[in-house]
C-alpha positions as CSV (number, residue, x, y, z in Angstrom):
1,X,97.6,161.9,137.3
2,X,94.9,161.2,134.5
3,X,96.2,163.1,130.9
4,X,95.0,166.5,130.3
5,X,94.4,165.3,126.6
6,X,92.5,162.2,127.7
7,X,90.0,164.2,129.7
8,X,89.7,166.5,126.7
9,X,89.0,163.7,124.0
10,X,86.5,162.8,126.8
11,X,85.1,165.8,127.6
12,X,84.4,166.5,123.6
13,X,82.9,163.2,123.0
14,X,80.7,162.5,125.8
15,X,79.6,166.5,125.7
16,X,80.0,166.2,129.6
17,X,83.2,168.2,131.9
18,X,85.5,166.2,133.4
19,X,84.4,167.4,136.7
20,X,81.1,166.3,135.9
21,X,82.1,163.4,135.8
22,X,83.9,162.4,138.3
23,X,81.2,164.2,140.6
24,X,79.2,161.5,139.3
25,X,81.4,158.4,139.9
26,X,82.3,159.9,143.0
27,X,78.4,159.9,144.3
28,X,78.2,156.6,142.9
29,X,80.9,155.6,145.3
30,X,83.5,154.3,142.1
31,X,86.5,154.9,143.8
32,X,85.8,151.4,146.2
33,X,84.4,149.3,142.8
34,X,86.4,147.5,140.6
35,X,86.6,148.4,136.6
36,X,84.3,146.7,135.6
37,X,81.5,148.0,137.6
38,X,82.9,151.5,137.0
39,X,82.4,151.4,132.9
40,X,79.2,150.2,134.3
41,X,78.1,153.5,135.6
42,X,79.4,155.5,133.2
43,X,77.6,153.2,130.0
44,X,74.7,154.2,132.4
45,X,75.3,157.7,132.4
46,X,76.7,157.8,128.6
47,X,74.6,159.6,126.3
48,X,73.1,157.3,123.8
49,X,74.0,159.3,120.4
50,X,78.0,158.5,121.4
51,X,79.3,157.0,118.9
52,X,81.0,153.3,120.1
53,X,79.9,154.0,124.1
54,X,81.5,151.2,125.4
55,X,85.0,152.2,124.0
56,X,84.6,155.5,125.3
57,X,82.7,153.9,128.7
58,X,86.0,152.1,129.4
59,X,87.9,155.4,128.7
60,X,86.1,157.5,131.6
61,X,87.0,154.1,133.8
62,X,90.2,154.1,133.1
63,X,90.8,158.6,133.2
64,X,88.6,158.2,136.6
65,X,91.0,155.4,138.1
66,X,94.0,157.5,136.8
67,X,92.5,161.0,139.1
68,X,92.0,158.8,142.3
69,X,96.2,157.1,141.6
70,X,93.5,153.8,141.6
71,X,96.2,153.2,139.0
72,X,98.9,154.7,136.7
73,X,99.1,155.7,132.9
74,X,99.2,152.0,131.6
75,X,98.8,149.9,134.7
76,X,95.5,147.7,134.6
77,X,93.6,147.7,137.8
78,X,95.9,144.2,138.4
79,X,98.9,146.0,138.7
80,X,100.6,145.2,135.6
81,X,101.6,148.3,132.6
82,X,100.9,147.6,128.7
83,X,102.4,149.5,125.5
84,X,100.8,150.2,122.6
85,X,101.8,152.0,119.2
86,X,100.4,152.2,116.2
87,X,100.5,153.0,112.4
88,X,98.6,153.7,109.0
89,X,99.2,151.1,106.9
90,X,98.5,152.0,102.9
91,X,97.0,148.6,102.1
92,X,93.9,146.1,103.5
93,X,93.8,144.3,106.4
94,X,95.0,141.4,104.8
95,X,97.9,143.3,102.7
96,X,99.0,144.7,106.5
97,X,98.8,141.4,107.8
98,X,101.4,139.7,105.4
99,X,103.8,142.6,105.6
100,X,103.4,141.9,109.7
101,X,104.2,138.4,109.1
102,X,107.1,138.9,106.7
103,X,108.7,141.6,108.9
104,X,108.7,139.3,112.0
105,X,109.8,136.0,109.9
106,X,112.4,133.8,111.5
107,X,112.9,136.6,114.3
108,X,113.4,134.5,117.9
109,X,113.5,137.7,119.8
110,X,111.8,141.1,120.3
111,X,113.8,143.7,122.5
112,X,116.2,141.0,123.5
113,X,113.2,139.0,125.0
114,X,113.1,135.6,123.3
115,X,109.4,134.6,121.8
116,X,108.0,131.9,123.9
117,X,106.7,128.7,121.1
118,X,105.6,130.1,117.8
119,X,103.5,133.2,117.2
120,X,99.8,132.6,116.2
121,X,97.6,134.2,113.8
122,X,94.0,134.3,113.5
123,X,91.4,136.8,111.4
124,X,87.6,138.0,111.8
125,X,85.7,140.1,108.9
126,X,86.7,143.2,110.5
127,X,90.3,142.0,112.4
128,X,93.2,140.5,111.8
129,X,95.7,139.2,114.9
130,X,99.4,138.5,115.3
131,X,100.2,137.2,119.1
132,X,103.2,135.9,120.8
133,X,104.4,135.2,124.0
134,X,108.0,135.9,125.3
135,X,109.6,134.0,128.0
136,X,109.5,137.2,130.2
137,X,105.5,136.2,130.9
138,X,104.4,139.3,128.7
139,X,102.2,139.1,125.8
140,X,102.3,140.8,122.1
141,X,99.3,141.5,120.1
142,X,99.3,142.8,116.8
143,X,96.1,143.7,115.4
144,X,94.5,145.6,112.5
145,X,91.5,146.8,111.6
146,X,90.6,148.4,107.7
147,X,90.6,152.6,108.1
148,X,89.2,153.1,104.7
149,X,89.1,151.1,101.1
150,X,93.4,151.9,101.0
151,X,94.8,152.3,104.3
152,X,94.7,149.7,107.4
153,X,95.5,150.5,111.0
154,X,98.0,148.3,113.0
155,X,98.4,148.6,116.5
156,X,100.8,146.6,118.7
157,X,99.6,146.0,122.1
158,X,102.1,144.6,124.4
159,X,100.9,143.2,128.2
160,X,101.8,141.9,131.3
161,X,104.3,144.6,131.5
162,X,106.2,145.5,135.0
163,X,106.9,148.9,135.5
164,X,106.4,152.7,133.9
165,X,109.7,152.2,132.4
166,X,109.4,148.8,130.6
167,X,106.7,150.7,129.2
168,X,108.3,153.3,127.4
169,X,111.2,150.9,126.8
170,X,108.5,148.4,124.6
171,X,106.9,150.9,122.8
172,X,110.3,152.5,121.6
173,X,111.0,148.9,120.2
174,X,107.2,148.6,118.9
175,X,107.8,151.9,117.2
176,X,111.3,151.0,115.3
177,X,110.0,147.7,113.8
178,X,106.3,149.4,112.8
179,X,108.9,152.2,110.9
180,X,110.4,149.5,109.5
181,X,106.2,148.2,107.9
């Protein structure tokens, strides 16, 4: 069930074959441990010159979960999906973060969902967030990051999602309004 692509990315970074891998977690006995302990082993096992291990620790996780159906393309090990989509933005973080704000202005609703109170916003040195709630219990996330001295990525991250299909039905919506940045 894990993405061919996914094990490649993997496969490429960590300079170790899928199948090596999960021989690995397998011996390790992974498939009865929760995620956590999983990107545990696999931090463990990562080879130190890997650029951002942790990120790419989580990855193997998540891939390895995916092979044993411990859960689906973008289902957390909880049992709920998440949708995310994102886009280059040609300006800084702070530049992306204001056209954000000024797309979403005075809108009460997202994909005929109504926004739960009002959406907060809140910045780091390297990050800048957009969240809101919507009354369906799900969770929006906007955040962006600086690519290089001209260009900003924003990525919308949506949780608490029920099924496969409200999946693809967010990040269809996700990717309409980011067209519209």
């Amino acid at each position: 069930m894990v993405r061919s692509h996914s094990t490649a990315a993997i496969e490429r970074t960590t300079r170790r074959a899928w199948a090596q891998w999960v021989t690995a977690l397998d011996d390790a006995g992974a498939a009865a441990l929760p995620h956590r302990e999983i990107a545990g082993i696999v931090y463990d096992h990562m080879p130190e010159d890997v650029e951002n291990r942790g990120w790419w620790a989580q990855s193997v996780a998540v891939a390895y979960e995916q092979h044993h159906a411990l859960r689906r393309p973008g289902e957390s090990r909880a049992g709920e999906f998440q949708a995310s989509v994102s886009k280059t933005y040609p300006g800084d973080m702070d530049a992306a973060l204001q056209a954000w704000i000024g797309l979403v202005h005075g809108r009460d609703s997202f994909g005929g969902v109504t926004v739960q109170g009002e959406p907060g916003t809140s910045a780091t040195e390297r990050w800048r967030y957009w969240r809101a709630g919507l009354v369906d219990g799900s969770r929006v996330a906007v955040t962006i990051s600086q690519k290089s001295l001209t260009k900003s990525s924003v990525g919308v991250g949506h949780t608490k999602l029920g099924s496969p299909e409200e999946v693809e039905r967010w990040k269809a919506v996700w990717r309409e309004l980011l067209a519209q940045l």
